[in-house]
N, C-alpha and C positions, 0 to 999 in steps of 0.2 A: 504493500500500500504506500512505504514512503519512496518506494523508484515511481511512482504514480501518482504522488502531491502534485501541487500545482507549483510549489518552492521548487522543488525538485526539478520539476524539469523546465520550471525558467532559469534555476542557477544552472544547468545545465545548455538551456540556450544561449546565454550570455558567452560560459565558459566555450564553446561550439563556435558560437559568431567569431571570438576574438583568434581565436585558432584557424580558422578557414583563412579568417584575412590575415596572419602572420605566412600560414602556409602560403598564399597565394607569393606575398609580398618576397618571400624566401628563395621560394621555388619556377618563381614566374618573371616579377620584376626586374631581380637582382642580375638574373642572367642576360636580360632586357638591357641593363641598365652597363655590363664590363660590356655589350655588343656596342653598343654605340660609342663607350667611352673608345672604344679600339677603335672604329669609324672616322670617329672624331681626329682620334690621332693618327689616323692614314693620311687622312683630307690633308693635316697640316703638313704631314713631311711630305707629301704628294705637291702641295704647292711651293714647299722649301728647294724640292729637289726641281722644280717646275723653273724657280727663279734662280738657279745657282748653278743648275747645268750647263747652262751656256758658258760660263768663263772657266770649264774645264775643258766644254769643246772645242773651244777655240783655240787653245794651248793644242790638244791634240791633231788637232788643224794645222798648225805651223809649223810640224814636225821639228816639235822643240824637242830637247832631249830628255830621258827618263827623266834626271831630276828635276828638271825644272816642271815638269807635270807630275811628280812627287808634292813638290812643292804647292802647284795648283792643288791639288787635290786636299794636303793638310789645312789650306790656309780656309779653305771652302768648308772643311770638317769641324776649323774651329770658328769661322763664322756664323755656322749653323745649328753647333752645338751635336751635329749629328756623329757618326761615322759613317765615312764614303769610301766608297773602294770602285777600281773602274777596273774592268773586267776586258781582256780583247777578245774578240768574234773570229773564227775561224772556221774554215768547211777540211776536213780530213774525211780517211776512209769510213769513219763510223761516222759520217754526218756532221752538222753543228758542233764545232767544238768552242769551251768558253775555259778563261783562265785569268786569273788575276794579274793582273799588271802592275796596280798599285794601290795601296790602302793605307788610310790617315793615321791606321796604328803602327805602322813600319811592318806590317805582317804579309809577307808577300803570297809565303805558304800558308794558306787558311785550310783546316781540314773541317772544322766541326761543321762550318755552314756547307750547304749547295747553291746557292742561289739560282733556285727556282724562278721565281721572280726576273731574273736577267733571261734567263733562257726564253722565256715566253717575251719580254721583250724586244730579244731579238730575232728570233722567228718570224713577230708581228711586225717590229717595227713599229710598234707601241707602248707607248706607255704600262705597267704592271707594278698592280700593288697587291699586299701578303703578307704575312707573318711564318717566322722558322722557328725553331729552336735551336738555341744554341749552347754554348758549353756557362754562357752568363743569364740562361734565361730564355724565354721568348722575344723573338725580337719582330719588330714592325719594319718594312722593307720597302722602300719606292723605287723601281726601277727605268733608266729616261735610256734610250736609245739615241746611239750617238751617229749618224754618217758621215761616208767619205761621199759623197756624191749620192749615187743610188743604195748604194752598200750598207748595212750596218757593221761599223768596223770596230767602236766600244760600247758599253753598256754602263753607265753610272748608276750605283746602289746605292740609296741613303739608306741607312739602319737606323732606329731607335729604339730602346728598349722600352718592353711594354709593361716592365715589371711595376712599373707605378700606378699604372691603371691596375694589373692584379692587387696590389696590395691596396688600392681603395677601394676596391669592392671585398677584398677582404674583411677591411676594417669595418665596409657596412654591413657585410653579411652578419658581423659577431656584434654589431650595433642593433642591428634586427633581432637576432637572439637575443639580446641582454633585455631591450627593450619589448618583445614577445612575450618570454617568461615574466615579466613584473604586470605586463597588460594582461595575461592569461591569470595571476594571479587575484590580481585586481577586479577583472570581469567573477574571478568566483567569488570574492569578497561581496562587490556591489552587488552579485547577481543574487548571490544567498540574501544580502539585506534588504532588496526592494522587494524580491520574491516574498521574504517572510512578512513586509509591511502588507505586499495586498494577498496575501494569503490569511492575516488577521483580517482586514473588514472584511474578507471574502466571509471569515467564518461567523464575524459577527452578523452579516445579513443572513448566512445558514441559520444561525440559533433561533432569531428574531424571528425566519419561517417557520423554523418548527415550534416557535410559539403559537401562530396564528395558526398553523396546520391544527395544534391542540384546541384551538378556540380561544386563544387569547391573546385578545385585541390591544390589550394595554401596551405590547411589544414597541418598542420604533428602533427604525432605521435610521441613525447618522448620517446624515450627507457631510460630513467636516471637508471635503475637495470638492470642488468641481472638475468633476473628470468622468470617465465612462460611469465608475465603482459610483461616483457621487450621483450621478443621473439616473444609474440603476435601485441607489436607494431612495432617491425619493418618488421613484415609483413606485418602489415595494412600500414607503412611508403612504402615499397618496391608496394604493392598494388595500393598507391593514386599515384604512379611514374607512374608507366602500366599505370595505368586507364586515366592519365594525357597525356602520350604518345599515345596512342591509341584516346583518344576525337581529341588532334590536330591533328593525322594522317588523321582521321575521315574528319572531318573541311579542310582541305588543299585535300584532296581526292575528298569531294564534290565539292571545289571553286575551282579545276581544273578540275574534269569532269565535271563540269559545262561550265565550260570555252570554253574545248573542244567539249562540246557540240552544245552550241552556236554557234560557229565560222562558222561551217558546214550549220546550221538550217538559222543562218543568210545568209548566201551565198546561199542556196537554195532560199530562200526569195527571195534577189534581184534579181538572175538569169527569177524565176517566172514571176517578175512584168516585165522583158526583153524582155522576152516570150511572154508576152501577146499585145505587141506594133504589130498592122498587117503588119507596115512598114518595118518589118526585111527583109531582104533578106535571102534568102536558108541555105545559104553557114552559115551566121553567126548565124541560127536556129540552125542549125547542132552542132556549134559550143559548144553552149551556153548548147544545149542535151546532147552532151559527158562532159562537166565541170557539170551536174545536177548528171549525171549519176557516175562519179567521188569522187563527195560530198554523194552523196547517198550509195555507195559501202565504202566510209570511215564511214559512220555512222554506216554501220550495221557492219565492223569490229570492231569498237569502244564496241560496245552494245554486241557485241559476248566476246570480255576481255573482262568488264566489267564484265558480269554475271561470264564468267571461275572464275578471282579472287574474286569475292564474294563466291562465291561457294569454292574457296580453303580457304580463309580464315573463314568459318564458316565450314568447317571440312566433309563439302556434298558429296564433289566428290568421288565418290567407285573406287575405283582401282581393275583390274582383270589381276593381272598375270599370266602369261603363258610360257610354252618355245618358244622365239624367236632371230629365227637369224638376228642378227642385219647387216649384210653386205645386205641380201635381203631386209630388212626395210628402208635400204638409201636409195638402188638403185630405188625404189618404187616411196619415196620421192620426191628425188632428178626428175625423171621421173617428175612429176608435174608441175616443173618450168622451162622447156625447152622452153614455149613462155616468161616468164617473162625474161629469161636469153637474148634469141635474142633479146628483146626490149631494154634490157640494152649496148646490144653489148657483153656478158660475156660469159668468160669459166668457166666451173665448172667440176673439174676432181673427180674420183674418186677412192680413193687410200685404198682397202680392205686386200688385202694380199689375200695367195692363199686358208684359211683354214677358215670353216665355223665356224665365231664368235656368239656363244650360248650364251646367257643367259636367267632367269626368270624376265620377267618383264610386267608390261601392255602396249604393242605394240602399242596401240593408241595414251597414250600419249608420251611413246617416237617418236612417230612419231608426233607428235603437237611440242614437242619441236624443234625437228630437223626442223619442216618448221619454227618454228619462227627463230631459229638462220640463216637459209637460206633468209627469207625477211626481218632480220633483217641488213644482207650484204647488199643485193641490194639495203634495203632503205637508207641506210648510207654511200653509197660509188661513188666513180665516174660512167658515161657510161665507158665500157668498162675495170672494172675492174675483175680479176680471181679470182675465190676462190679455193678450194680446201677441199671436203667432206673424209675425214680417220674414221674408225673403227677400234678400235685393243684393244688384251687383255695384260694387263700387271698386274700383283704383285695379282693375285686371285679377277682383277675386268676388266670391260668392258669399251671400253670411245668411244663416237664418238662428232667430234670436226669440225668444221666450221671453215675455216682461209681466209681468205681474203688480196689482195694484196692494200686497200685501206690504207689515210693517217695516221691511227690510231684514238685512241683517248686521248683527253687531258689530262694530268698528275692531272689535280685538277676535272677532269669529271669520273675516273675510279672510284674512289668509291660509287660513285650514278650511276651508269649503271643497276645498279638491282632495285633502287626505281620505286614507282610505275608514270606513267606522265613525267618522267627525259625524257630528250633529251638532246645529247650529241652538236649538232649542229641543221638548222634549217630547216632539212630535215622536210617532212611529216612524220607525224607515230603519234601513239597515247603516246607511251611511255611505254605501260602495257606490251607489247610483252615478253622484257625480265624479268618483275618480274614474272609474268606467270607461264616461262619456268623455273626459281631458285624455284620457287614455286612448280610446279609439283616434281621437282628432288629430291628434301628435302621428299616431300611425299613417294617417290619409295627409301627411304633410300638411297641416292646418291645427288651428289654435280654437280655444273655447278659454272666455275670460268670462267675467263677472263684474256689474258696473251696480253697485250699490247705491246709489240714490237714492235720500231718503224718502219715503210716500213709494216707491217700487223698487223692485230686484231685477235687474236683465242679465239674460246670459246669452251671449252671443257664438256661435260655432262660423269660424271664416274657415274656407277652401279656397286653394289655388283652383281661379277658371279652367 
């Protein structure tokens, strides 16, 4: 498990990274780097010997005598810091033949070199540049062909040793190492420290979840950086918030349709054991049947919200829009409550205008909202109060709106009108009707408000056209 931390094998990446790039630098550059330096120092003896051949050729030109092109030859060697040797050209039985004539160290007989470099010189009659080995090292070698006419008859060497360039790449090679091993150390240093820094809040966001996995909300997440770790915990902070909101909704949603549940089941209960006395009279059987039958018709619109908002809050309900005219969808409606309205004593008018209001929408449930904000009036309002059902289109959307002449509602009850179980007063009602209806609206991209005014209540449902 610890080759498997996340410590682990970041100090491991660090230690990794700093090693490739030593290896590279070792293995790849350095060899890079004596190639050009030798490059480098061809080019120059290549143009050294470029500008200082000529005042050897021209000695050899004048058929001056050995030492005076002895002479040439030394004074050229130490003007240029090099050594020059010039070689004569000959054709014998075995072909090309090449031989030393003169050289800036007095050494006439050279055996350790060949000079390669001359031979192809004069073969070409070009210029030739190379490196030998010699009995002082490796040596860098320019070779300038010299003629008599058409002929090549000498061949000028410049030599320099290249031991200087080895030995600075030496010295960087063991500079690389020195400095490799203290960065490879280093990377395991930093690399164990930062790993073990976010390998703690990694673990502290661990714990924190497996608090809330337990159900406990209390937990938080640190954000102390702004960085990935800090962005990811205040989403897991923002997260244990939801999830915290949502348990007590949960918890207060069950201990009130619990509640609501009971009250009913109890009341059926004792009404039953009323029922079942044979001493009843007619009259108060009858009675006791329409308050059963009351209880009964509450339970099952109870059980009917209920499932709607589960069902909207876990994302089930399918919507099927369609083109509908929303003036024939009230009138429809509205039709339905004609006995509840005479039982209330009420009027309910309805104010369309003269021109068929269209829109795309799922007609079911606007018509489910439209009857809750309608028994939502009647359950919350006096006998004999009006309402007034309007449809109309204004600013590229649809609204239809419920208003009623009842006593409003309370200034500190308006912002819970849309929770789920709220009641505003101590009417019947379950409470869900209006979160429901905010609930469907939101789904069909549209809104349901509430405009409290005193002397009436409107609730208004807008749709996008």
């Amino acid at each position: 498990m610890r080759l498997r931390s996340l410590r682990t094998r970041l100090t491991l990446l660090f230690f990794g990274v700093t090693l490739v790039a030593v290896t590279v630098v070792f293995f790849y550059v350095t060899p890079q780097l004596e190639s050009s330096l030798r490059e480098q120092k061809l080019r120059s003896l290549a143009e050294t010997a470029e500008a200082f051949t000529p005042l050897i050729a021209d000695v050899v030109r004048d058929n001056a005598s050995n030492r005076r092109i002895d002479q040439a030859v030394v004074s050229v060697a130490d003007r240029t810091s090099t050594r020059v040797t010039l070689l004569s050209v000959g054709d014998g039985t075995q072909g090309l033949q090449l031989a030393v004539f003169s050289d800036s160290t007095t050494q006439v007989e050279i055996e350790d070199l060949q000079f390669e470099v001359a031979e192809v010189a004069a073969r070409t009659g070009r210029p030739a540049a190379g490196s030998e080995s010699s009995a002082d090292g490796l040596l860098g070698q320019v070779a300038r062909p010299i003629r008599d006419g058409l002929t090549v008859s000498r061949v000028a060497v410049f030599s320099d040793p290249l031991a200087d360039v080895q030995g600075n790449v030496g010295l960087i090679r063991r500079q690389i190492l020195v400095a490799g091993g203290l960065g490879l150390l280093l990377a395991l240093v930093g690399g164990f420290l930062v790993s073990r820094t976010i390998a703690r809040r990694v673990k502290v966001l661990e714990e924190g979840a497996d608090k809330v996995a337990r159900g406990d909300f209390t937990a938080t997440f640190p954000a102390d950086q702004d960085d990935e770790l800090g962005q990811l915990a205040r989403a897991l902070d923002d997260m244990q918030r939801q999830l915290g909101q949502l348990e007590s909704a949960r918890k207060r949603f069950i201990a009130t349709a619990s509640h609501e549940l009971r009250t009913p089941i109890f009341s059926l209960g004792g009404f039953l054991e009323l029922l079942q006395d044979e001493e009843l009279d007619d009259d108060t059987r009858r009675q006791f049947v329409g308050v059963v039958r009351e209880q009964v018709d509450r339970l099952g619109k109870l059980a009917t919200d209920l499932l709607d908002l589960s069902r909207l809050e876990a994302g089930s309900l399918e919507l099927r829009p369609e083109a509908t005219d929303l003036g024939v969808l009230a009138r429809t409606v509205t039709a339905e409550f004609i006995p509840a309205l005479d039982k209330h004593d009420s009027h309910l008018e309805l104010r369309l205008g003269g021109q068929p209001i269209q829109a795309v929408c799922d007609p079911e449930r606007v018509a489910q909202v439209l009857r809750i904000l309608i028994d939502n009036a009647l359950t919350h309002t006096p006998a004999g109060t009006d309402m007034v059902v309007t449809a109309a289109r204004e600013n590229g959307a649809v609204s239809l709106a419920v208003r009623d002449g009842g006593p409003g509602i309370r200034s500190d009850a308006i912002a819970r009108v849309f929770e789920p179980f709220f009641t505003s007063d101590d009417a019947q009602g379950s409470g869900l009707g209006l979160a429901i209806a905010r609930e469907l609206a939101e789904r069909m991209d549209g809104s349901l408000a509430v405009d409290p005014t005193p002397g009436h209540t409107t609730f208004s449902l807008e749709l996008p056209a």
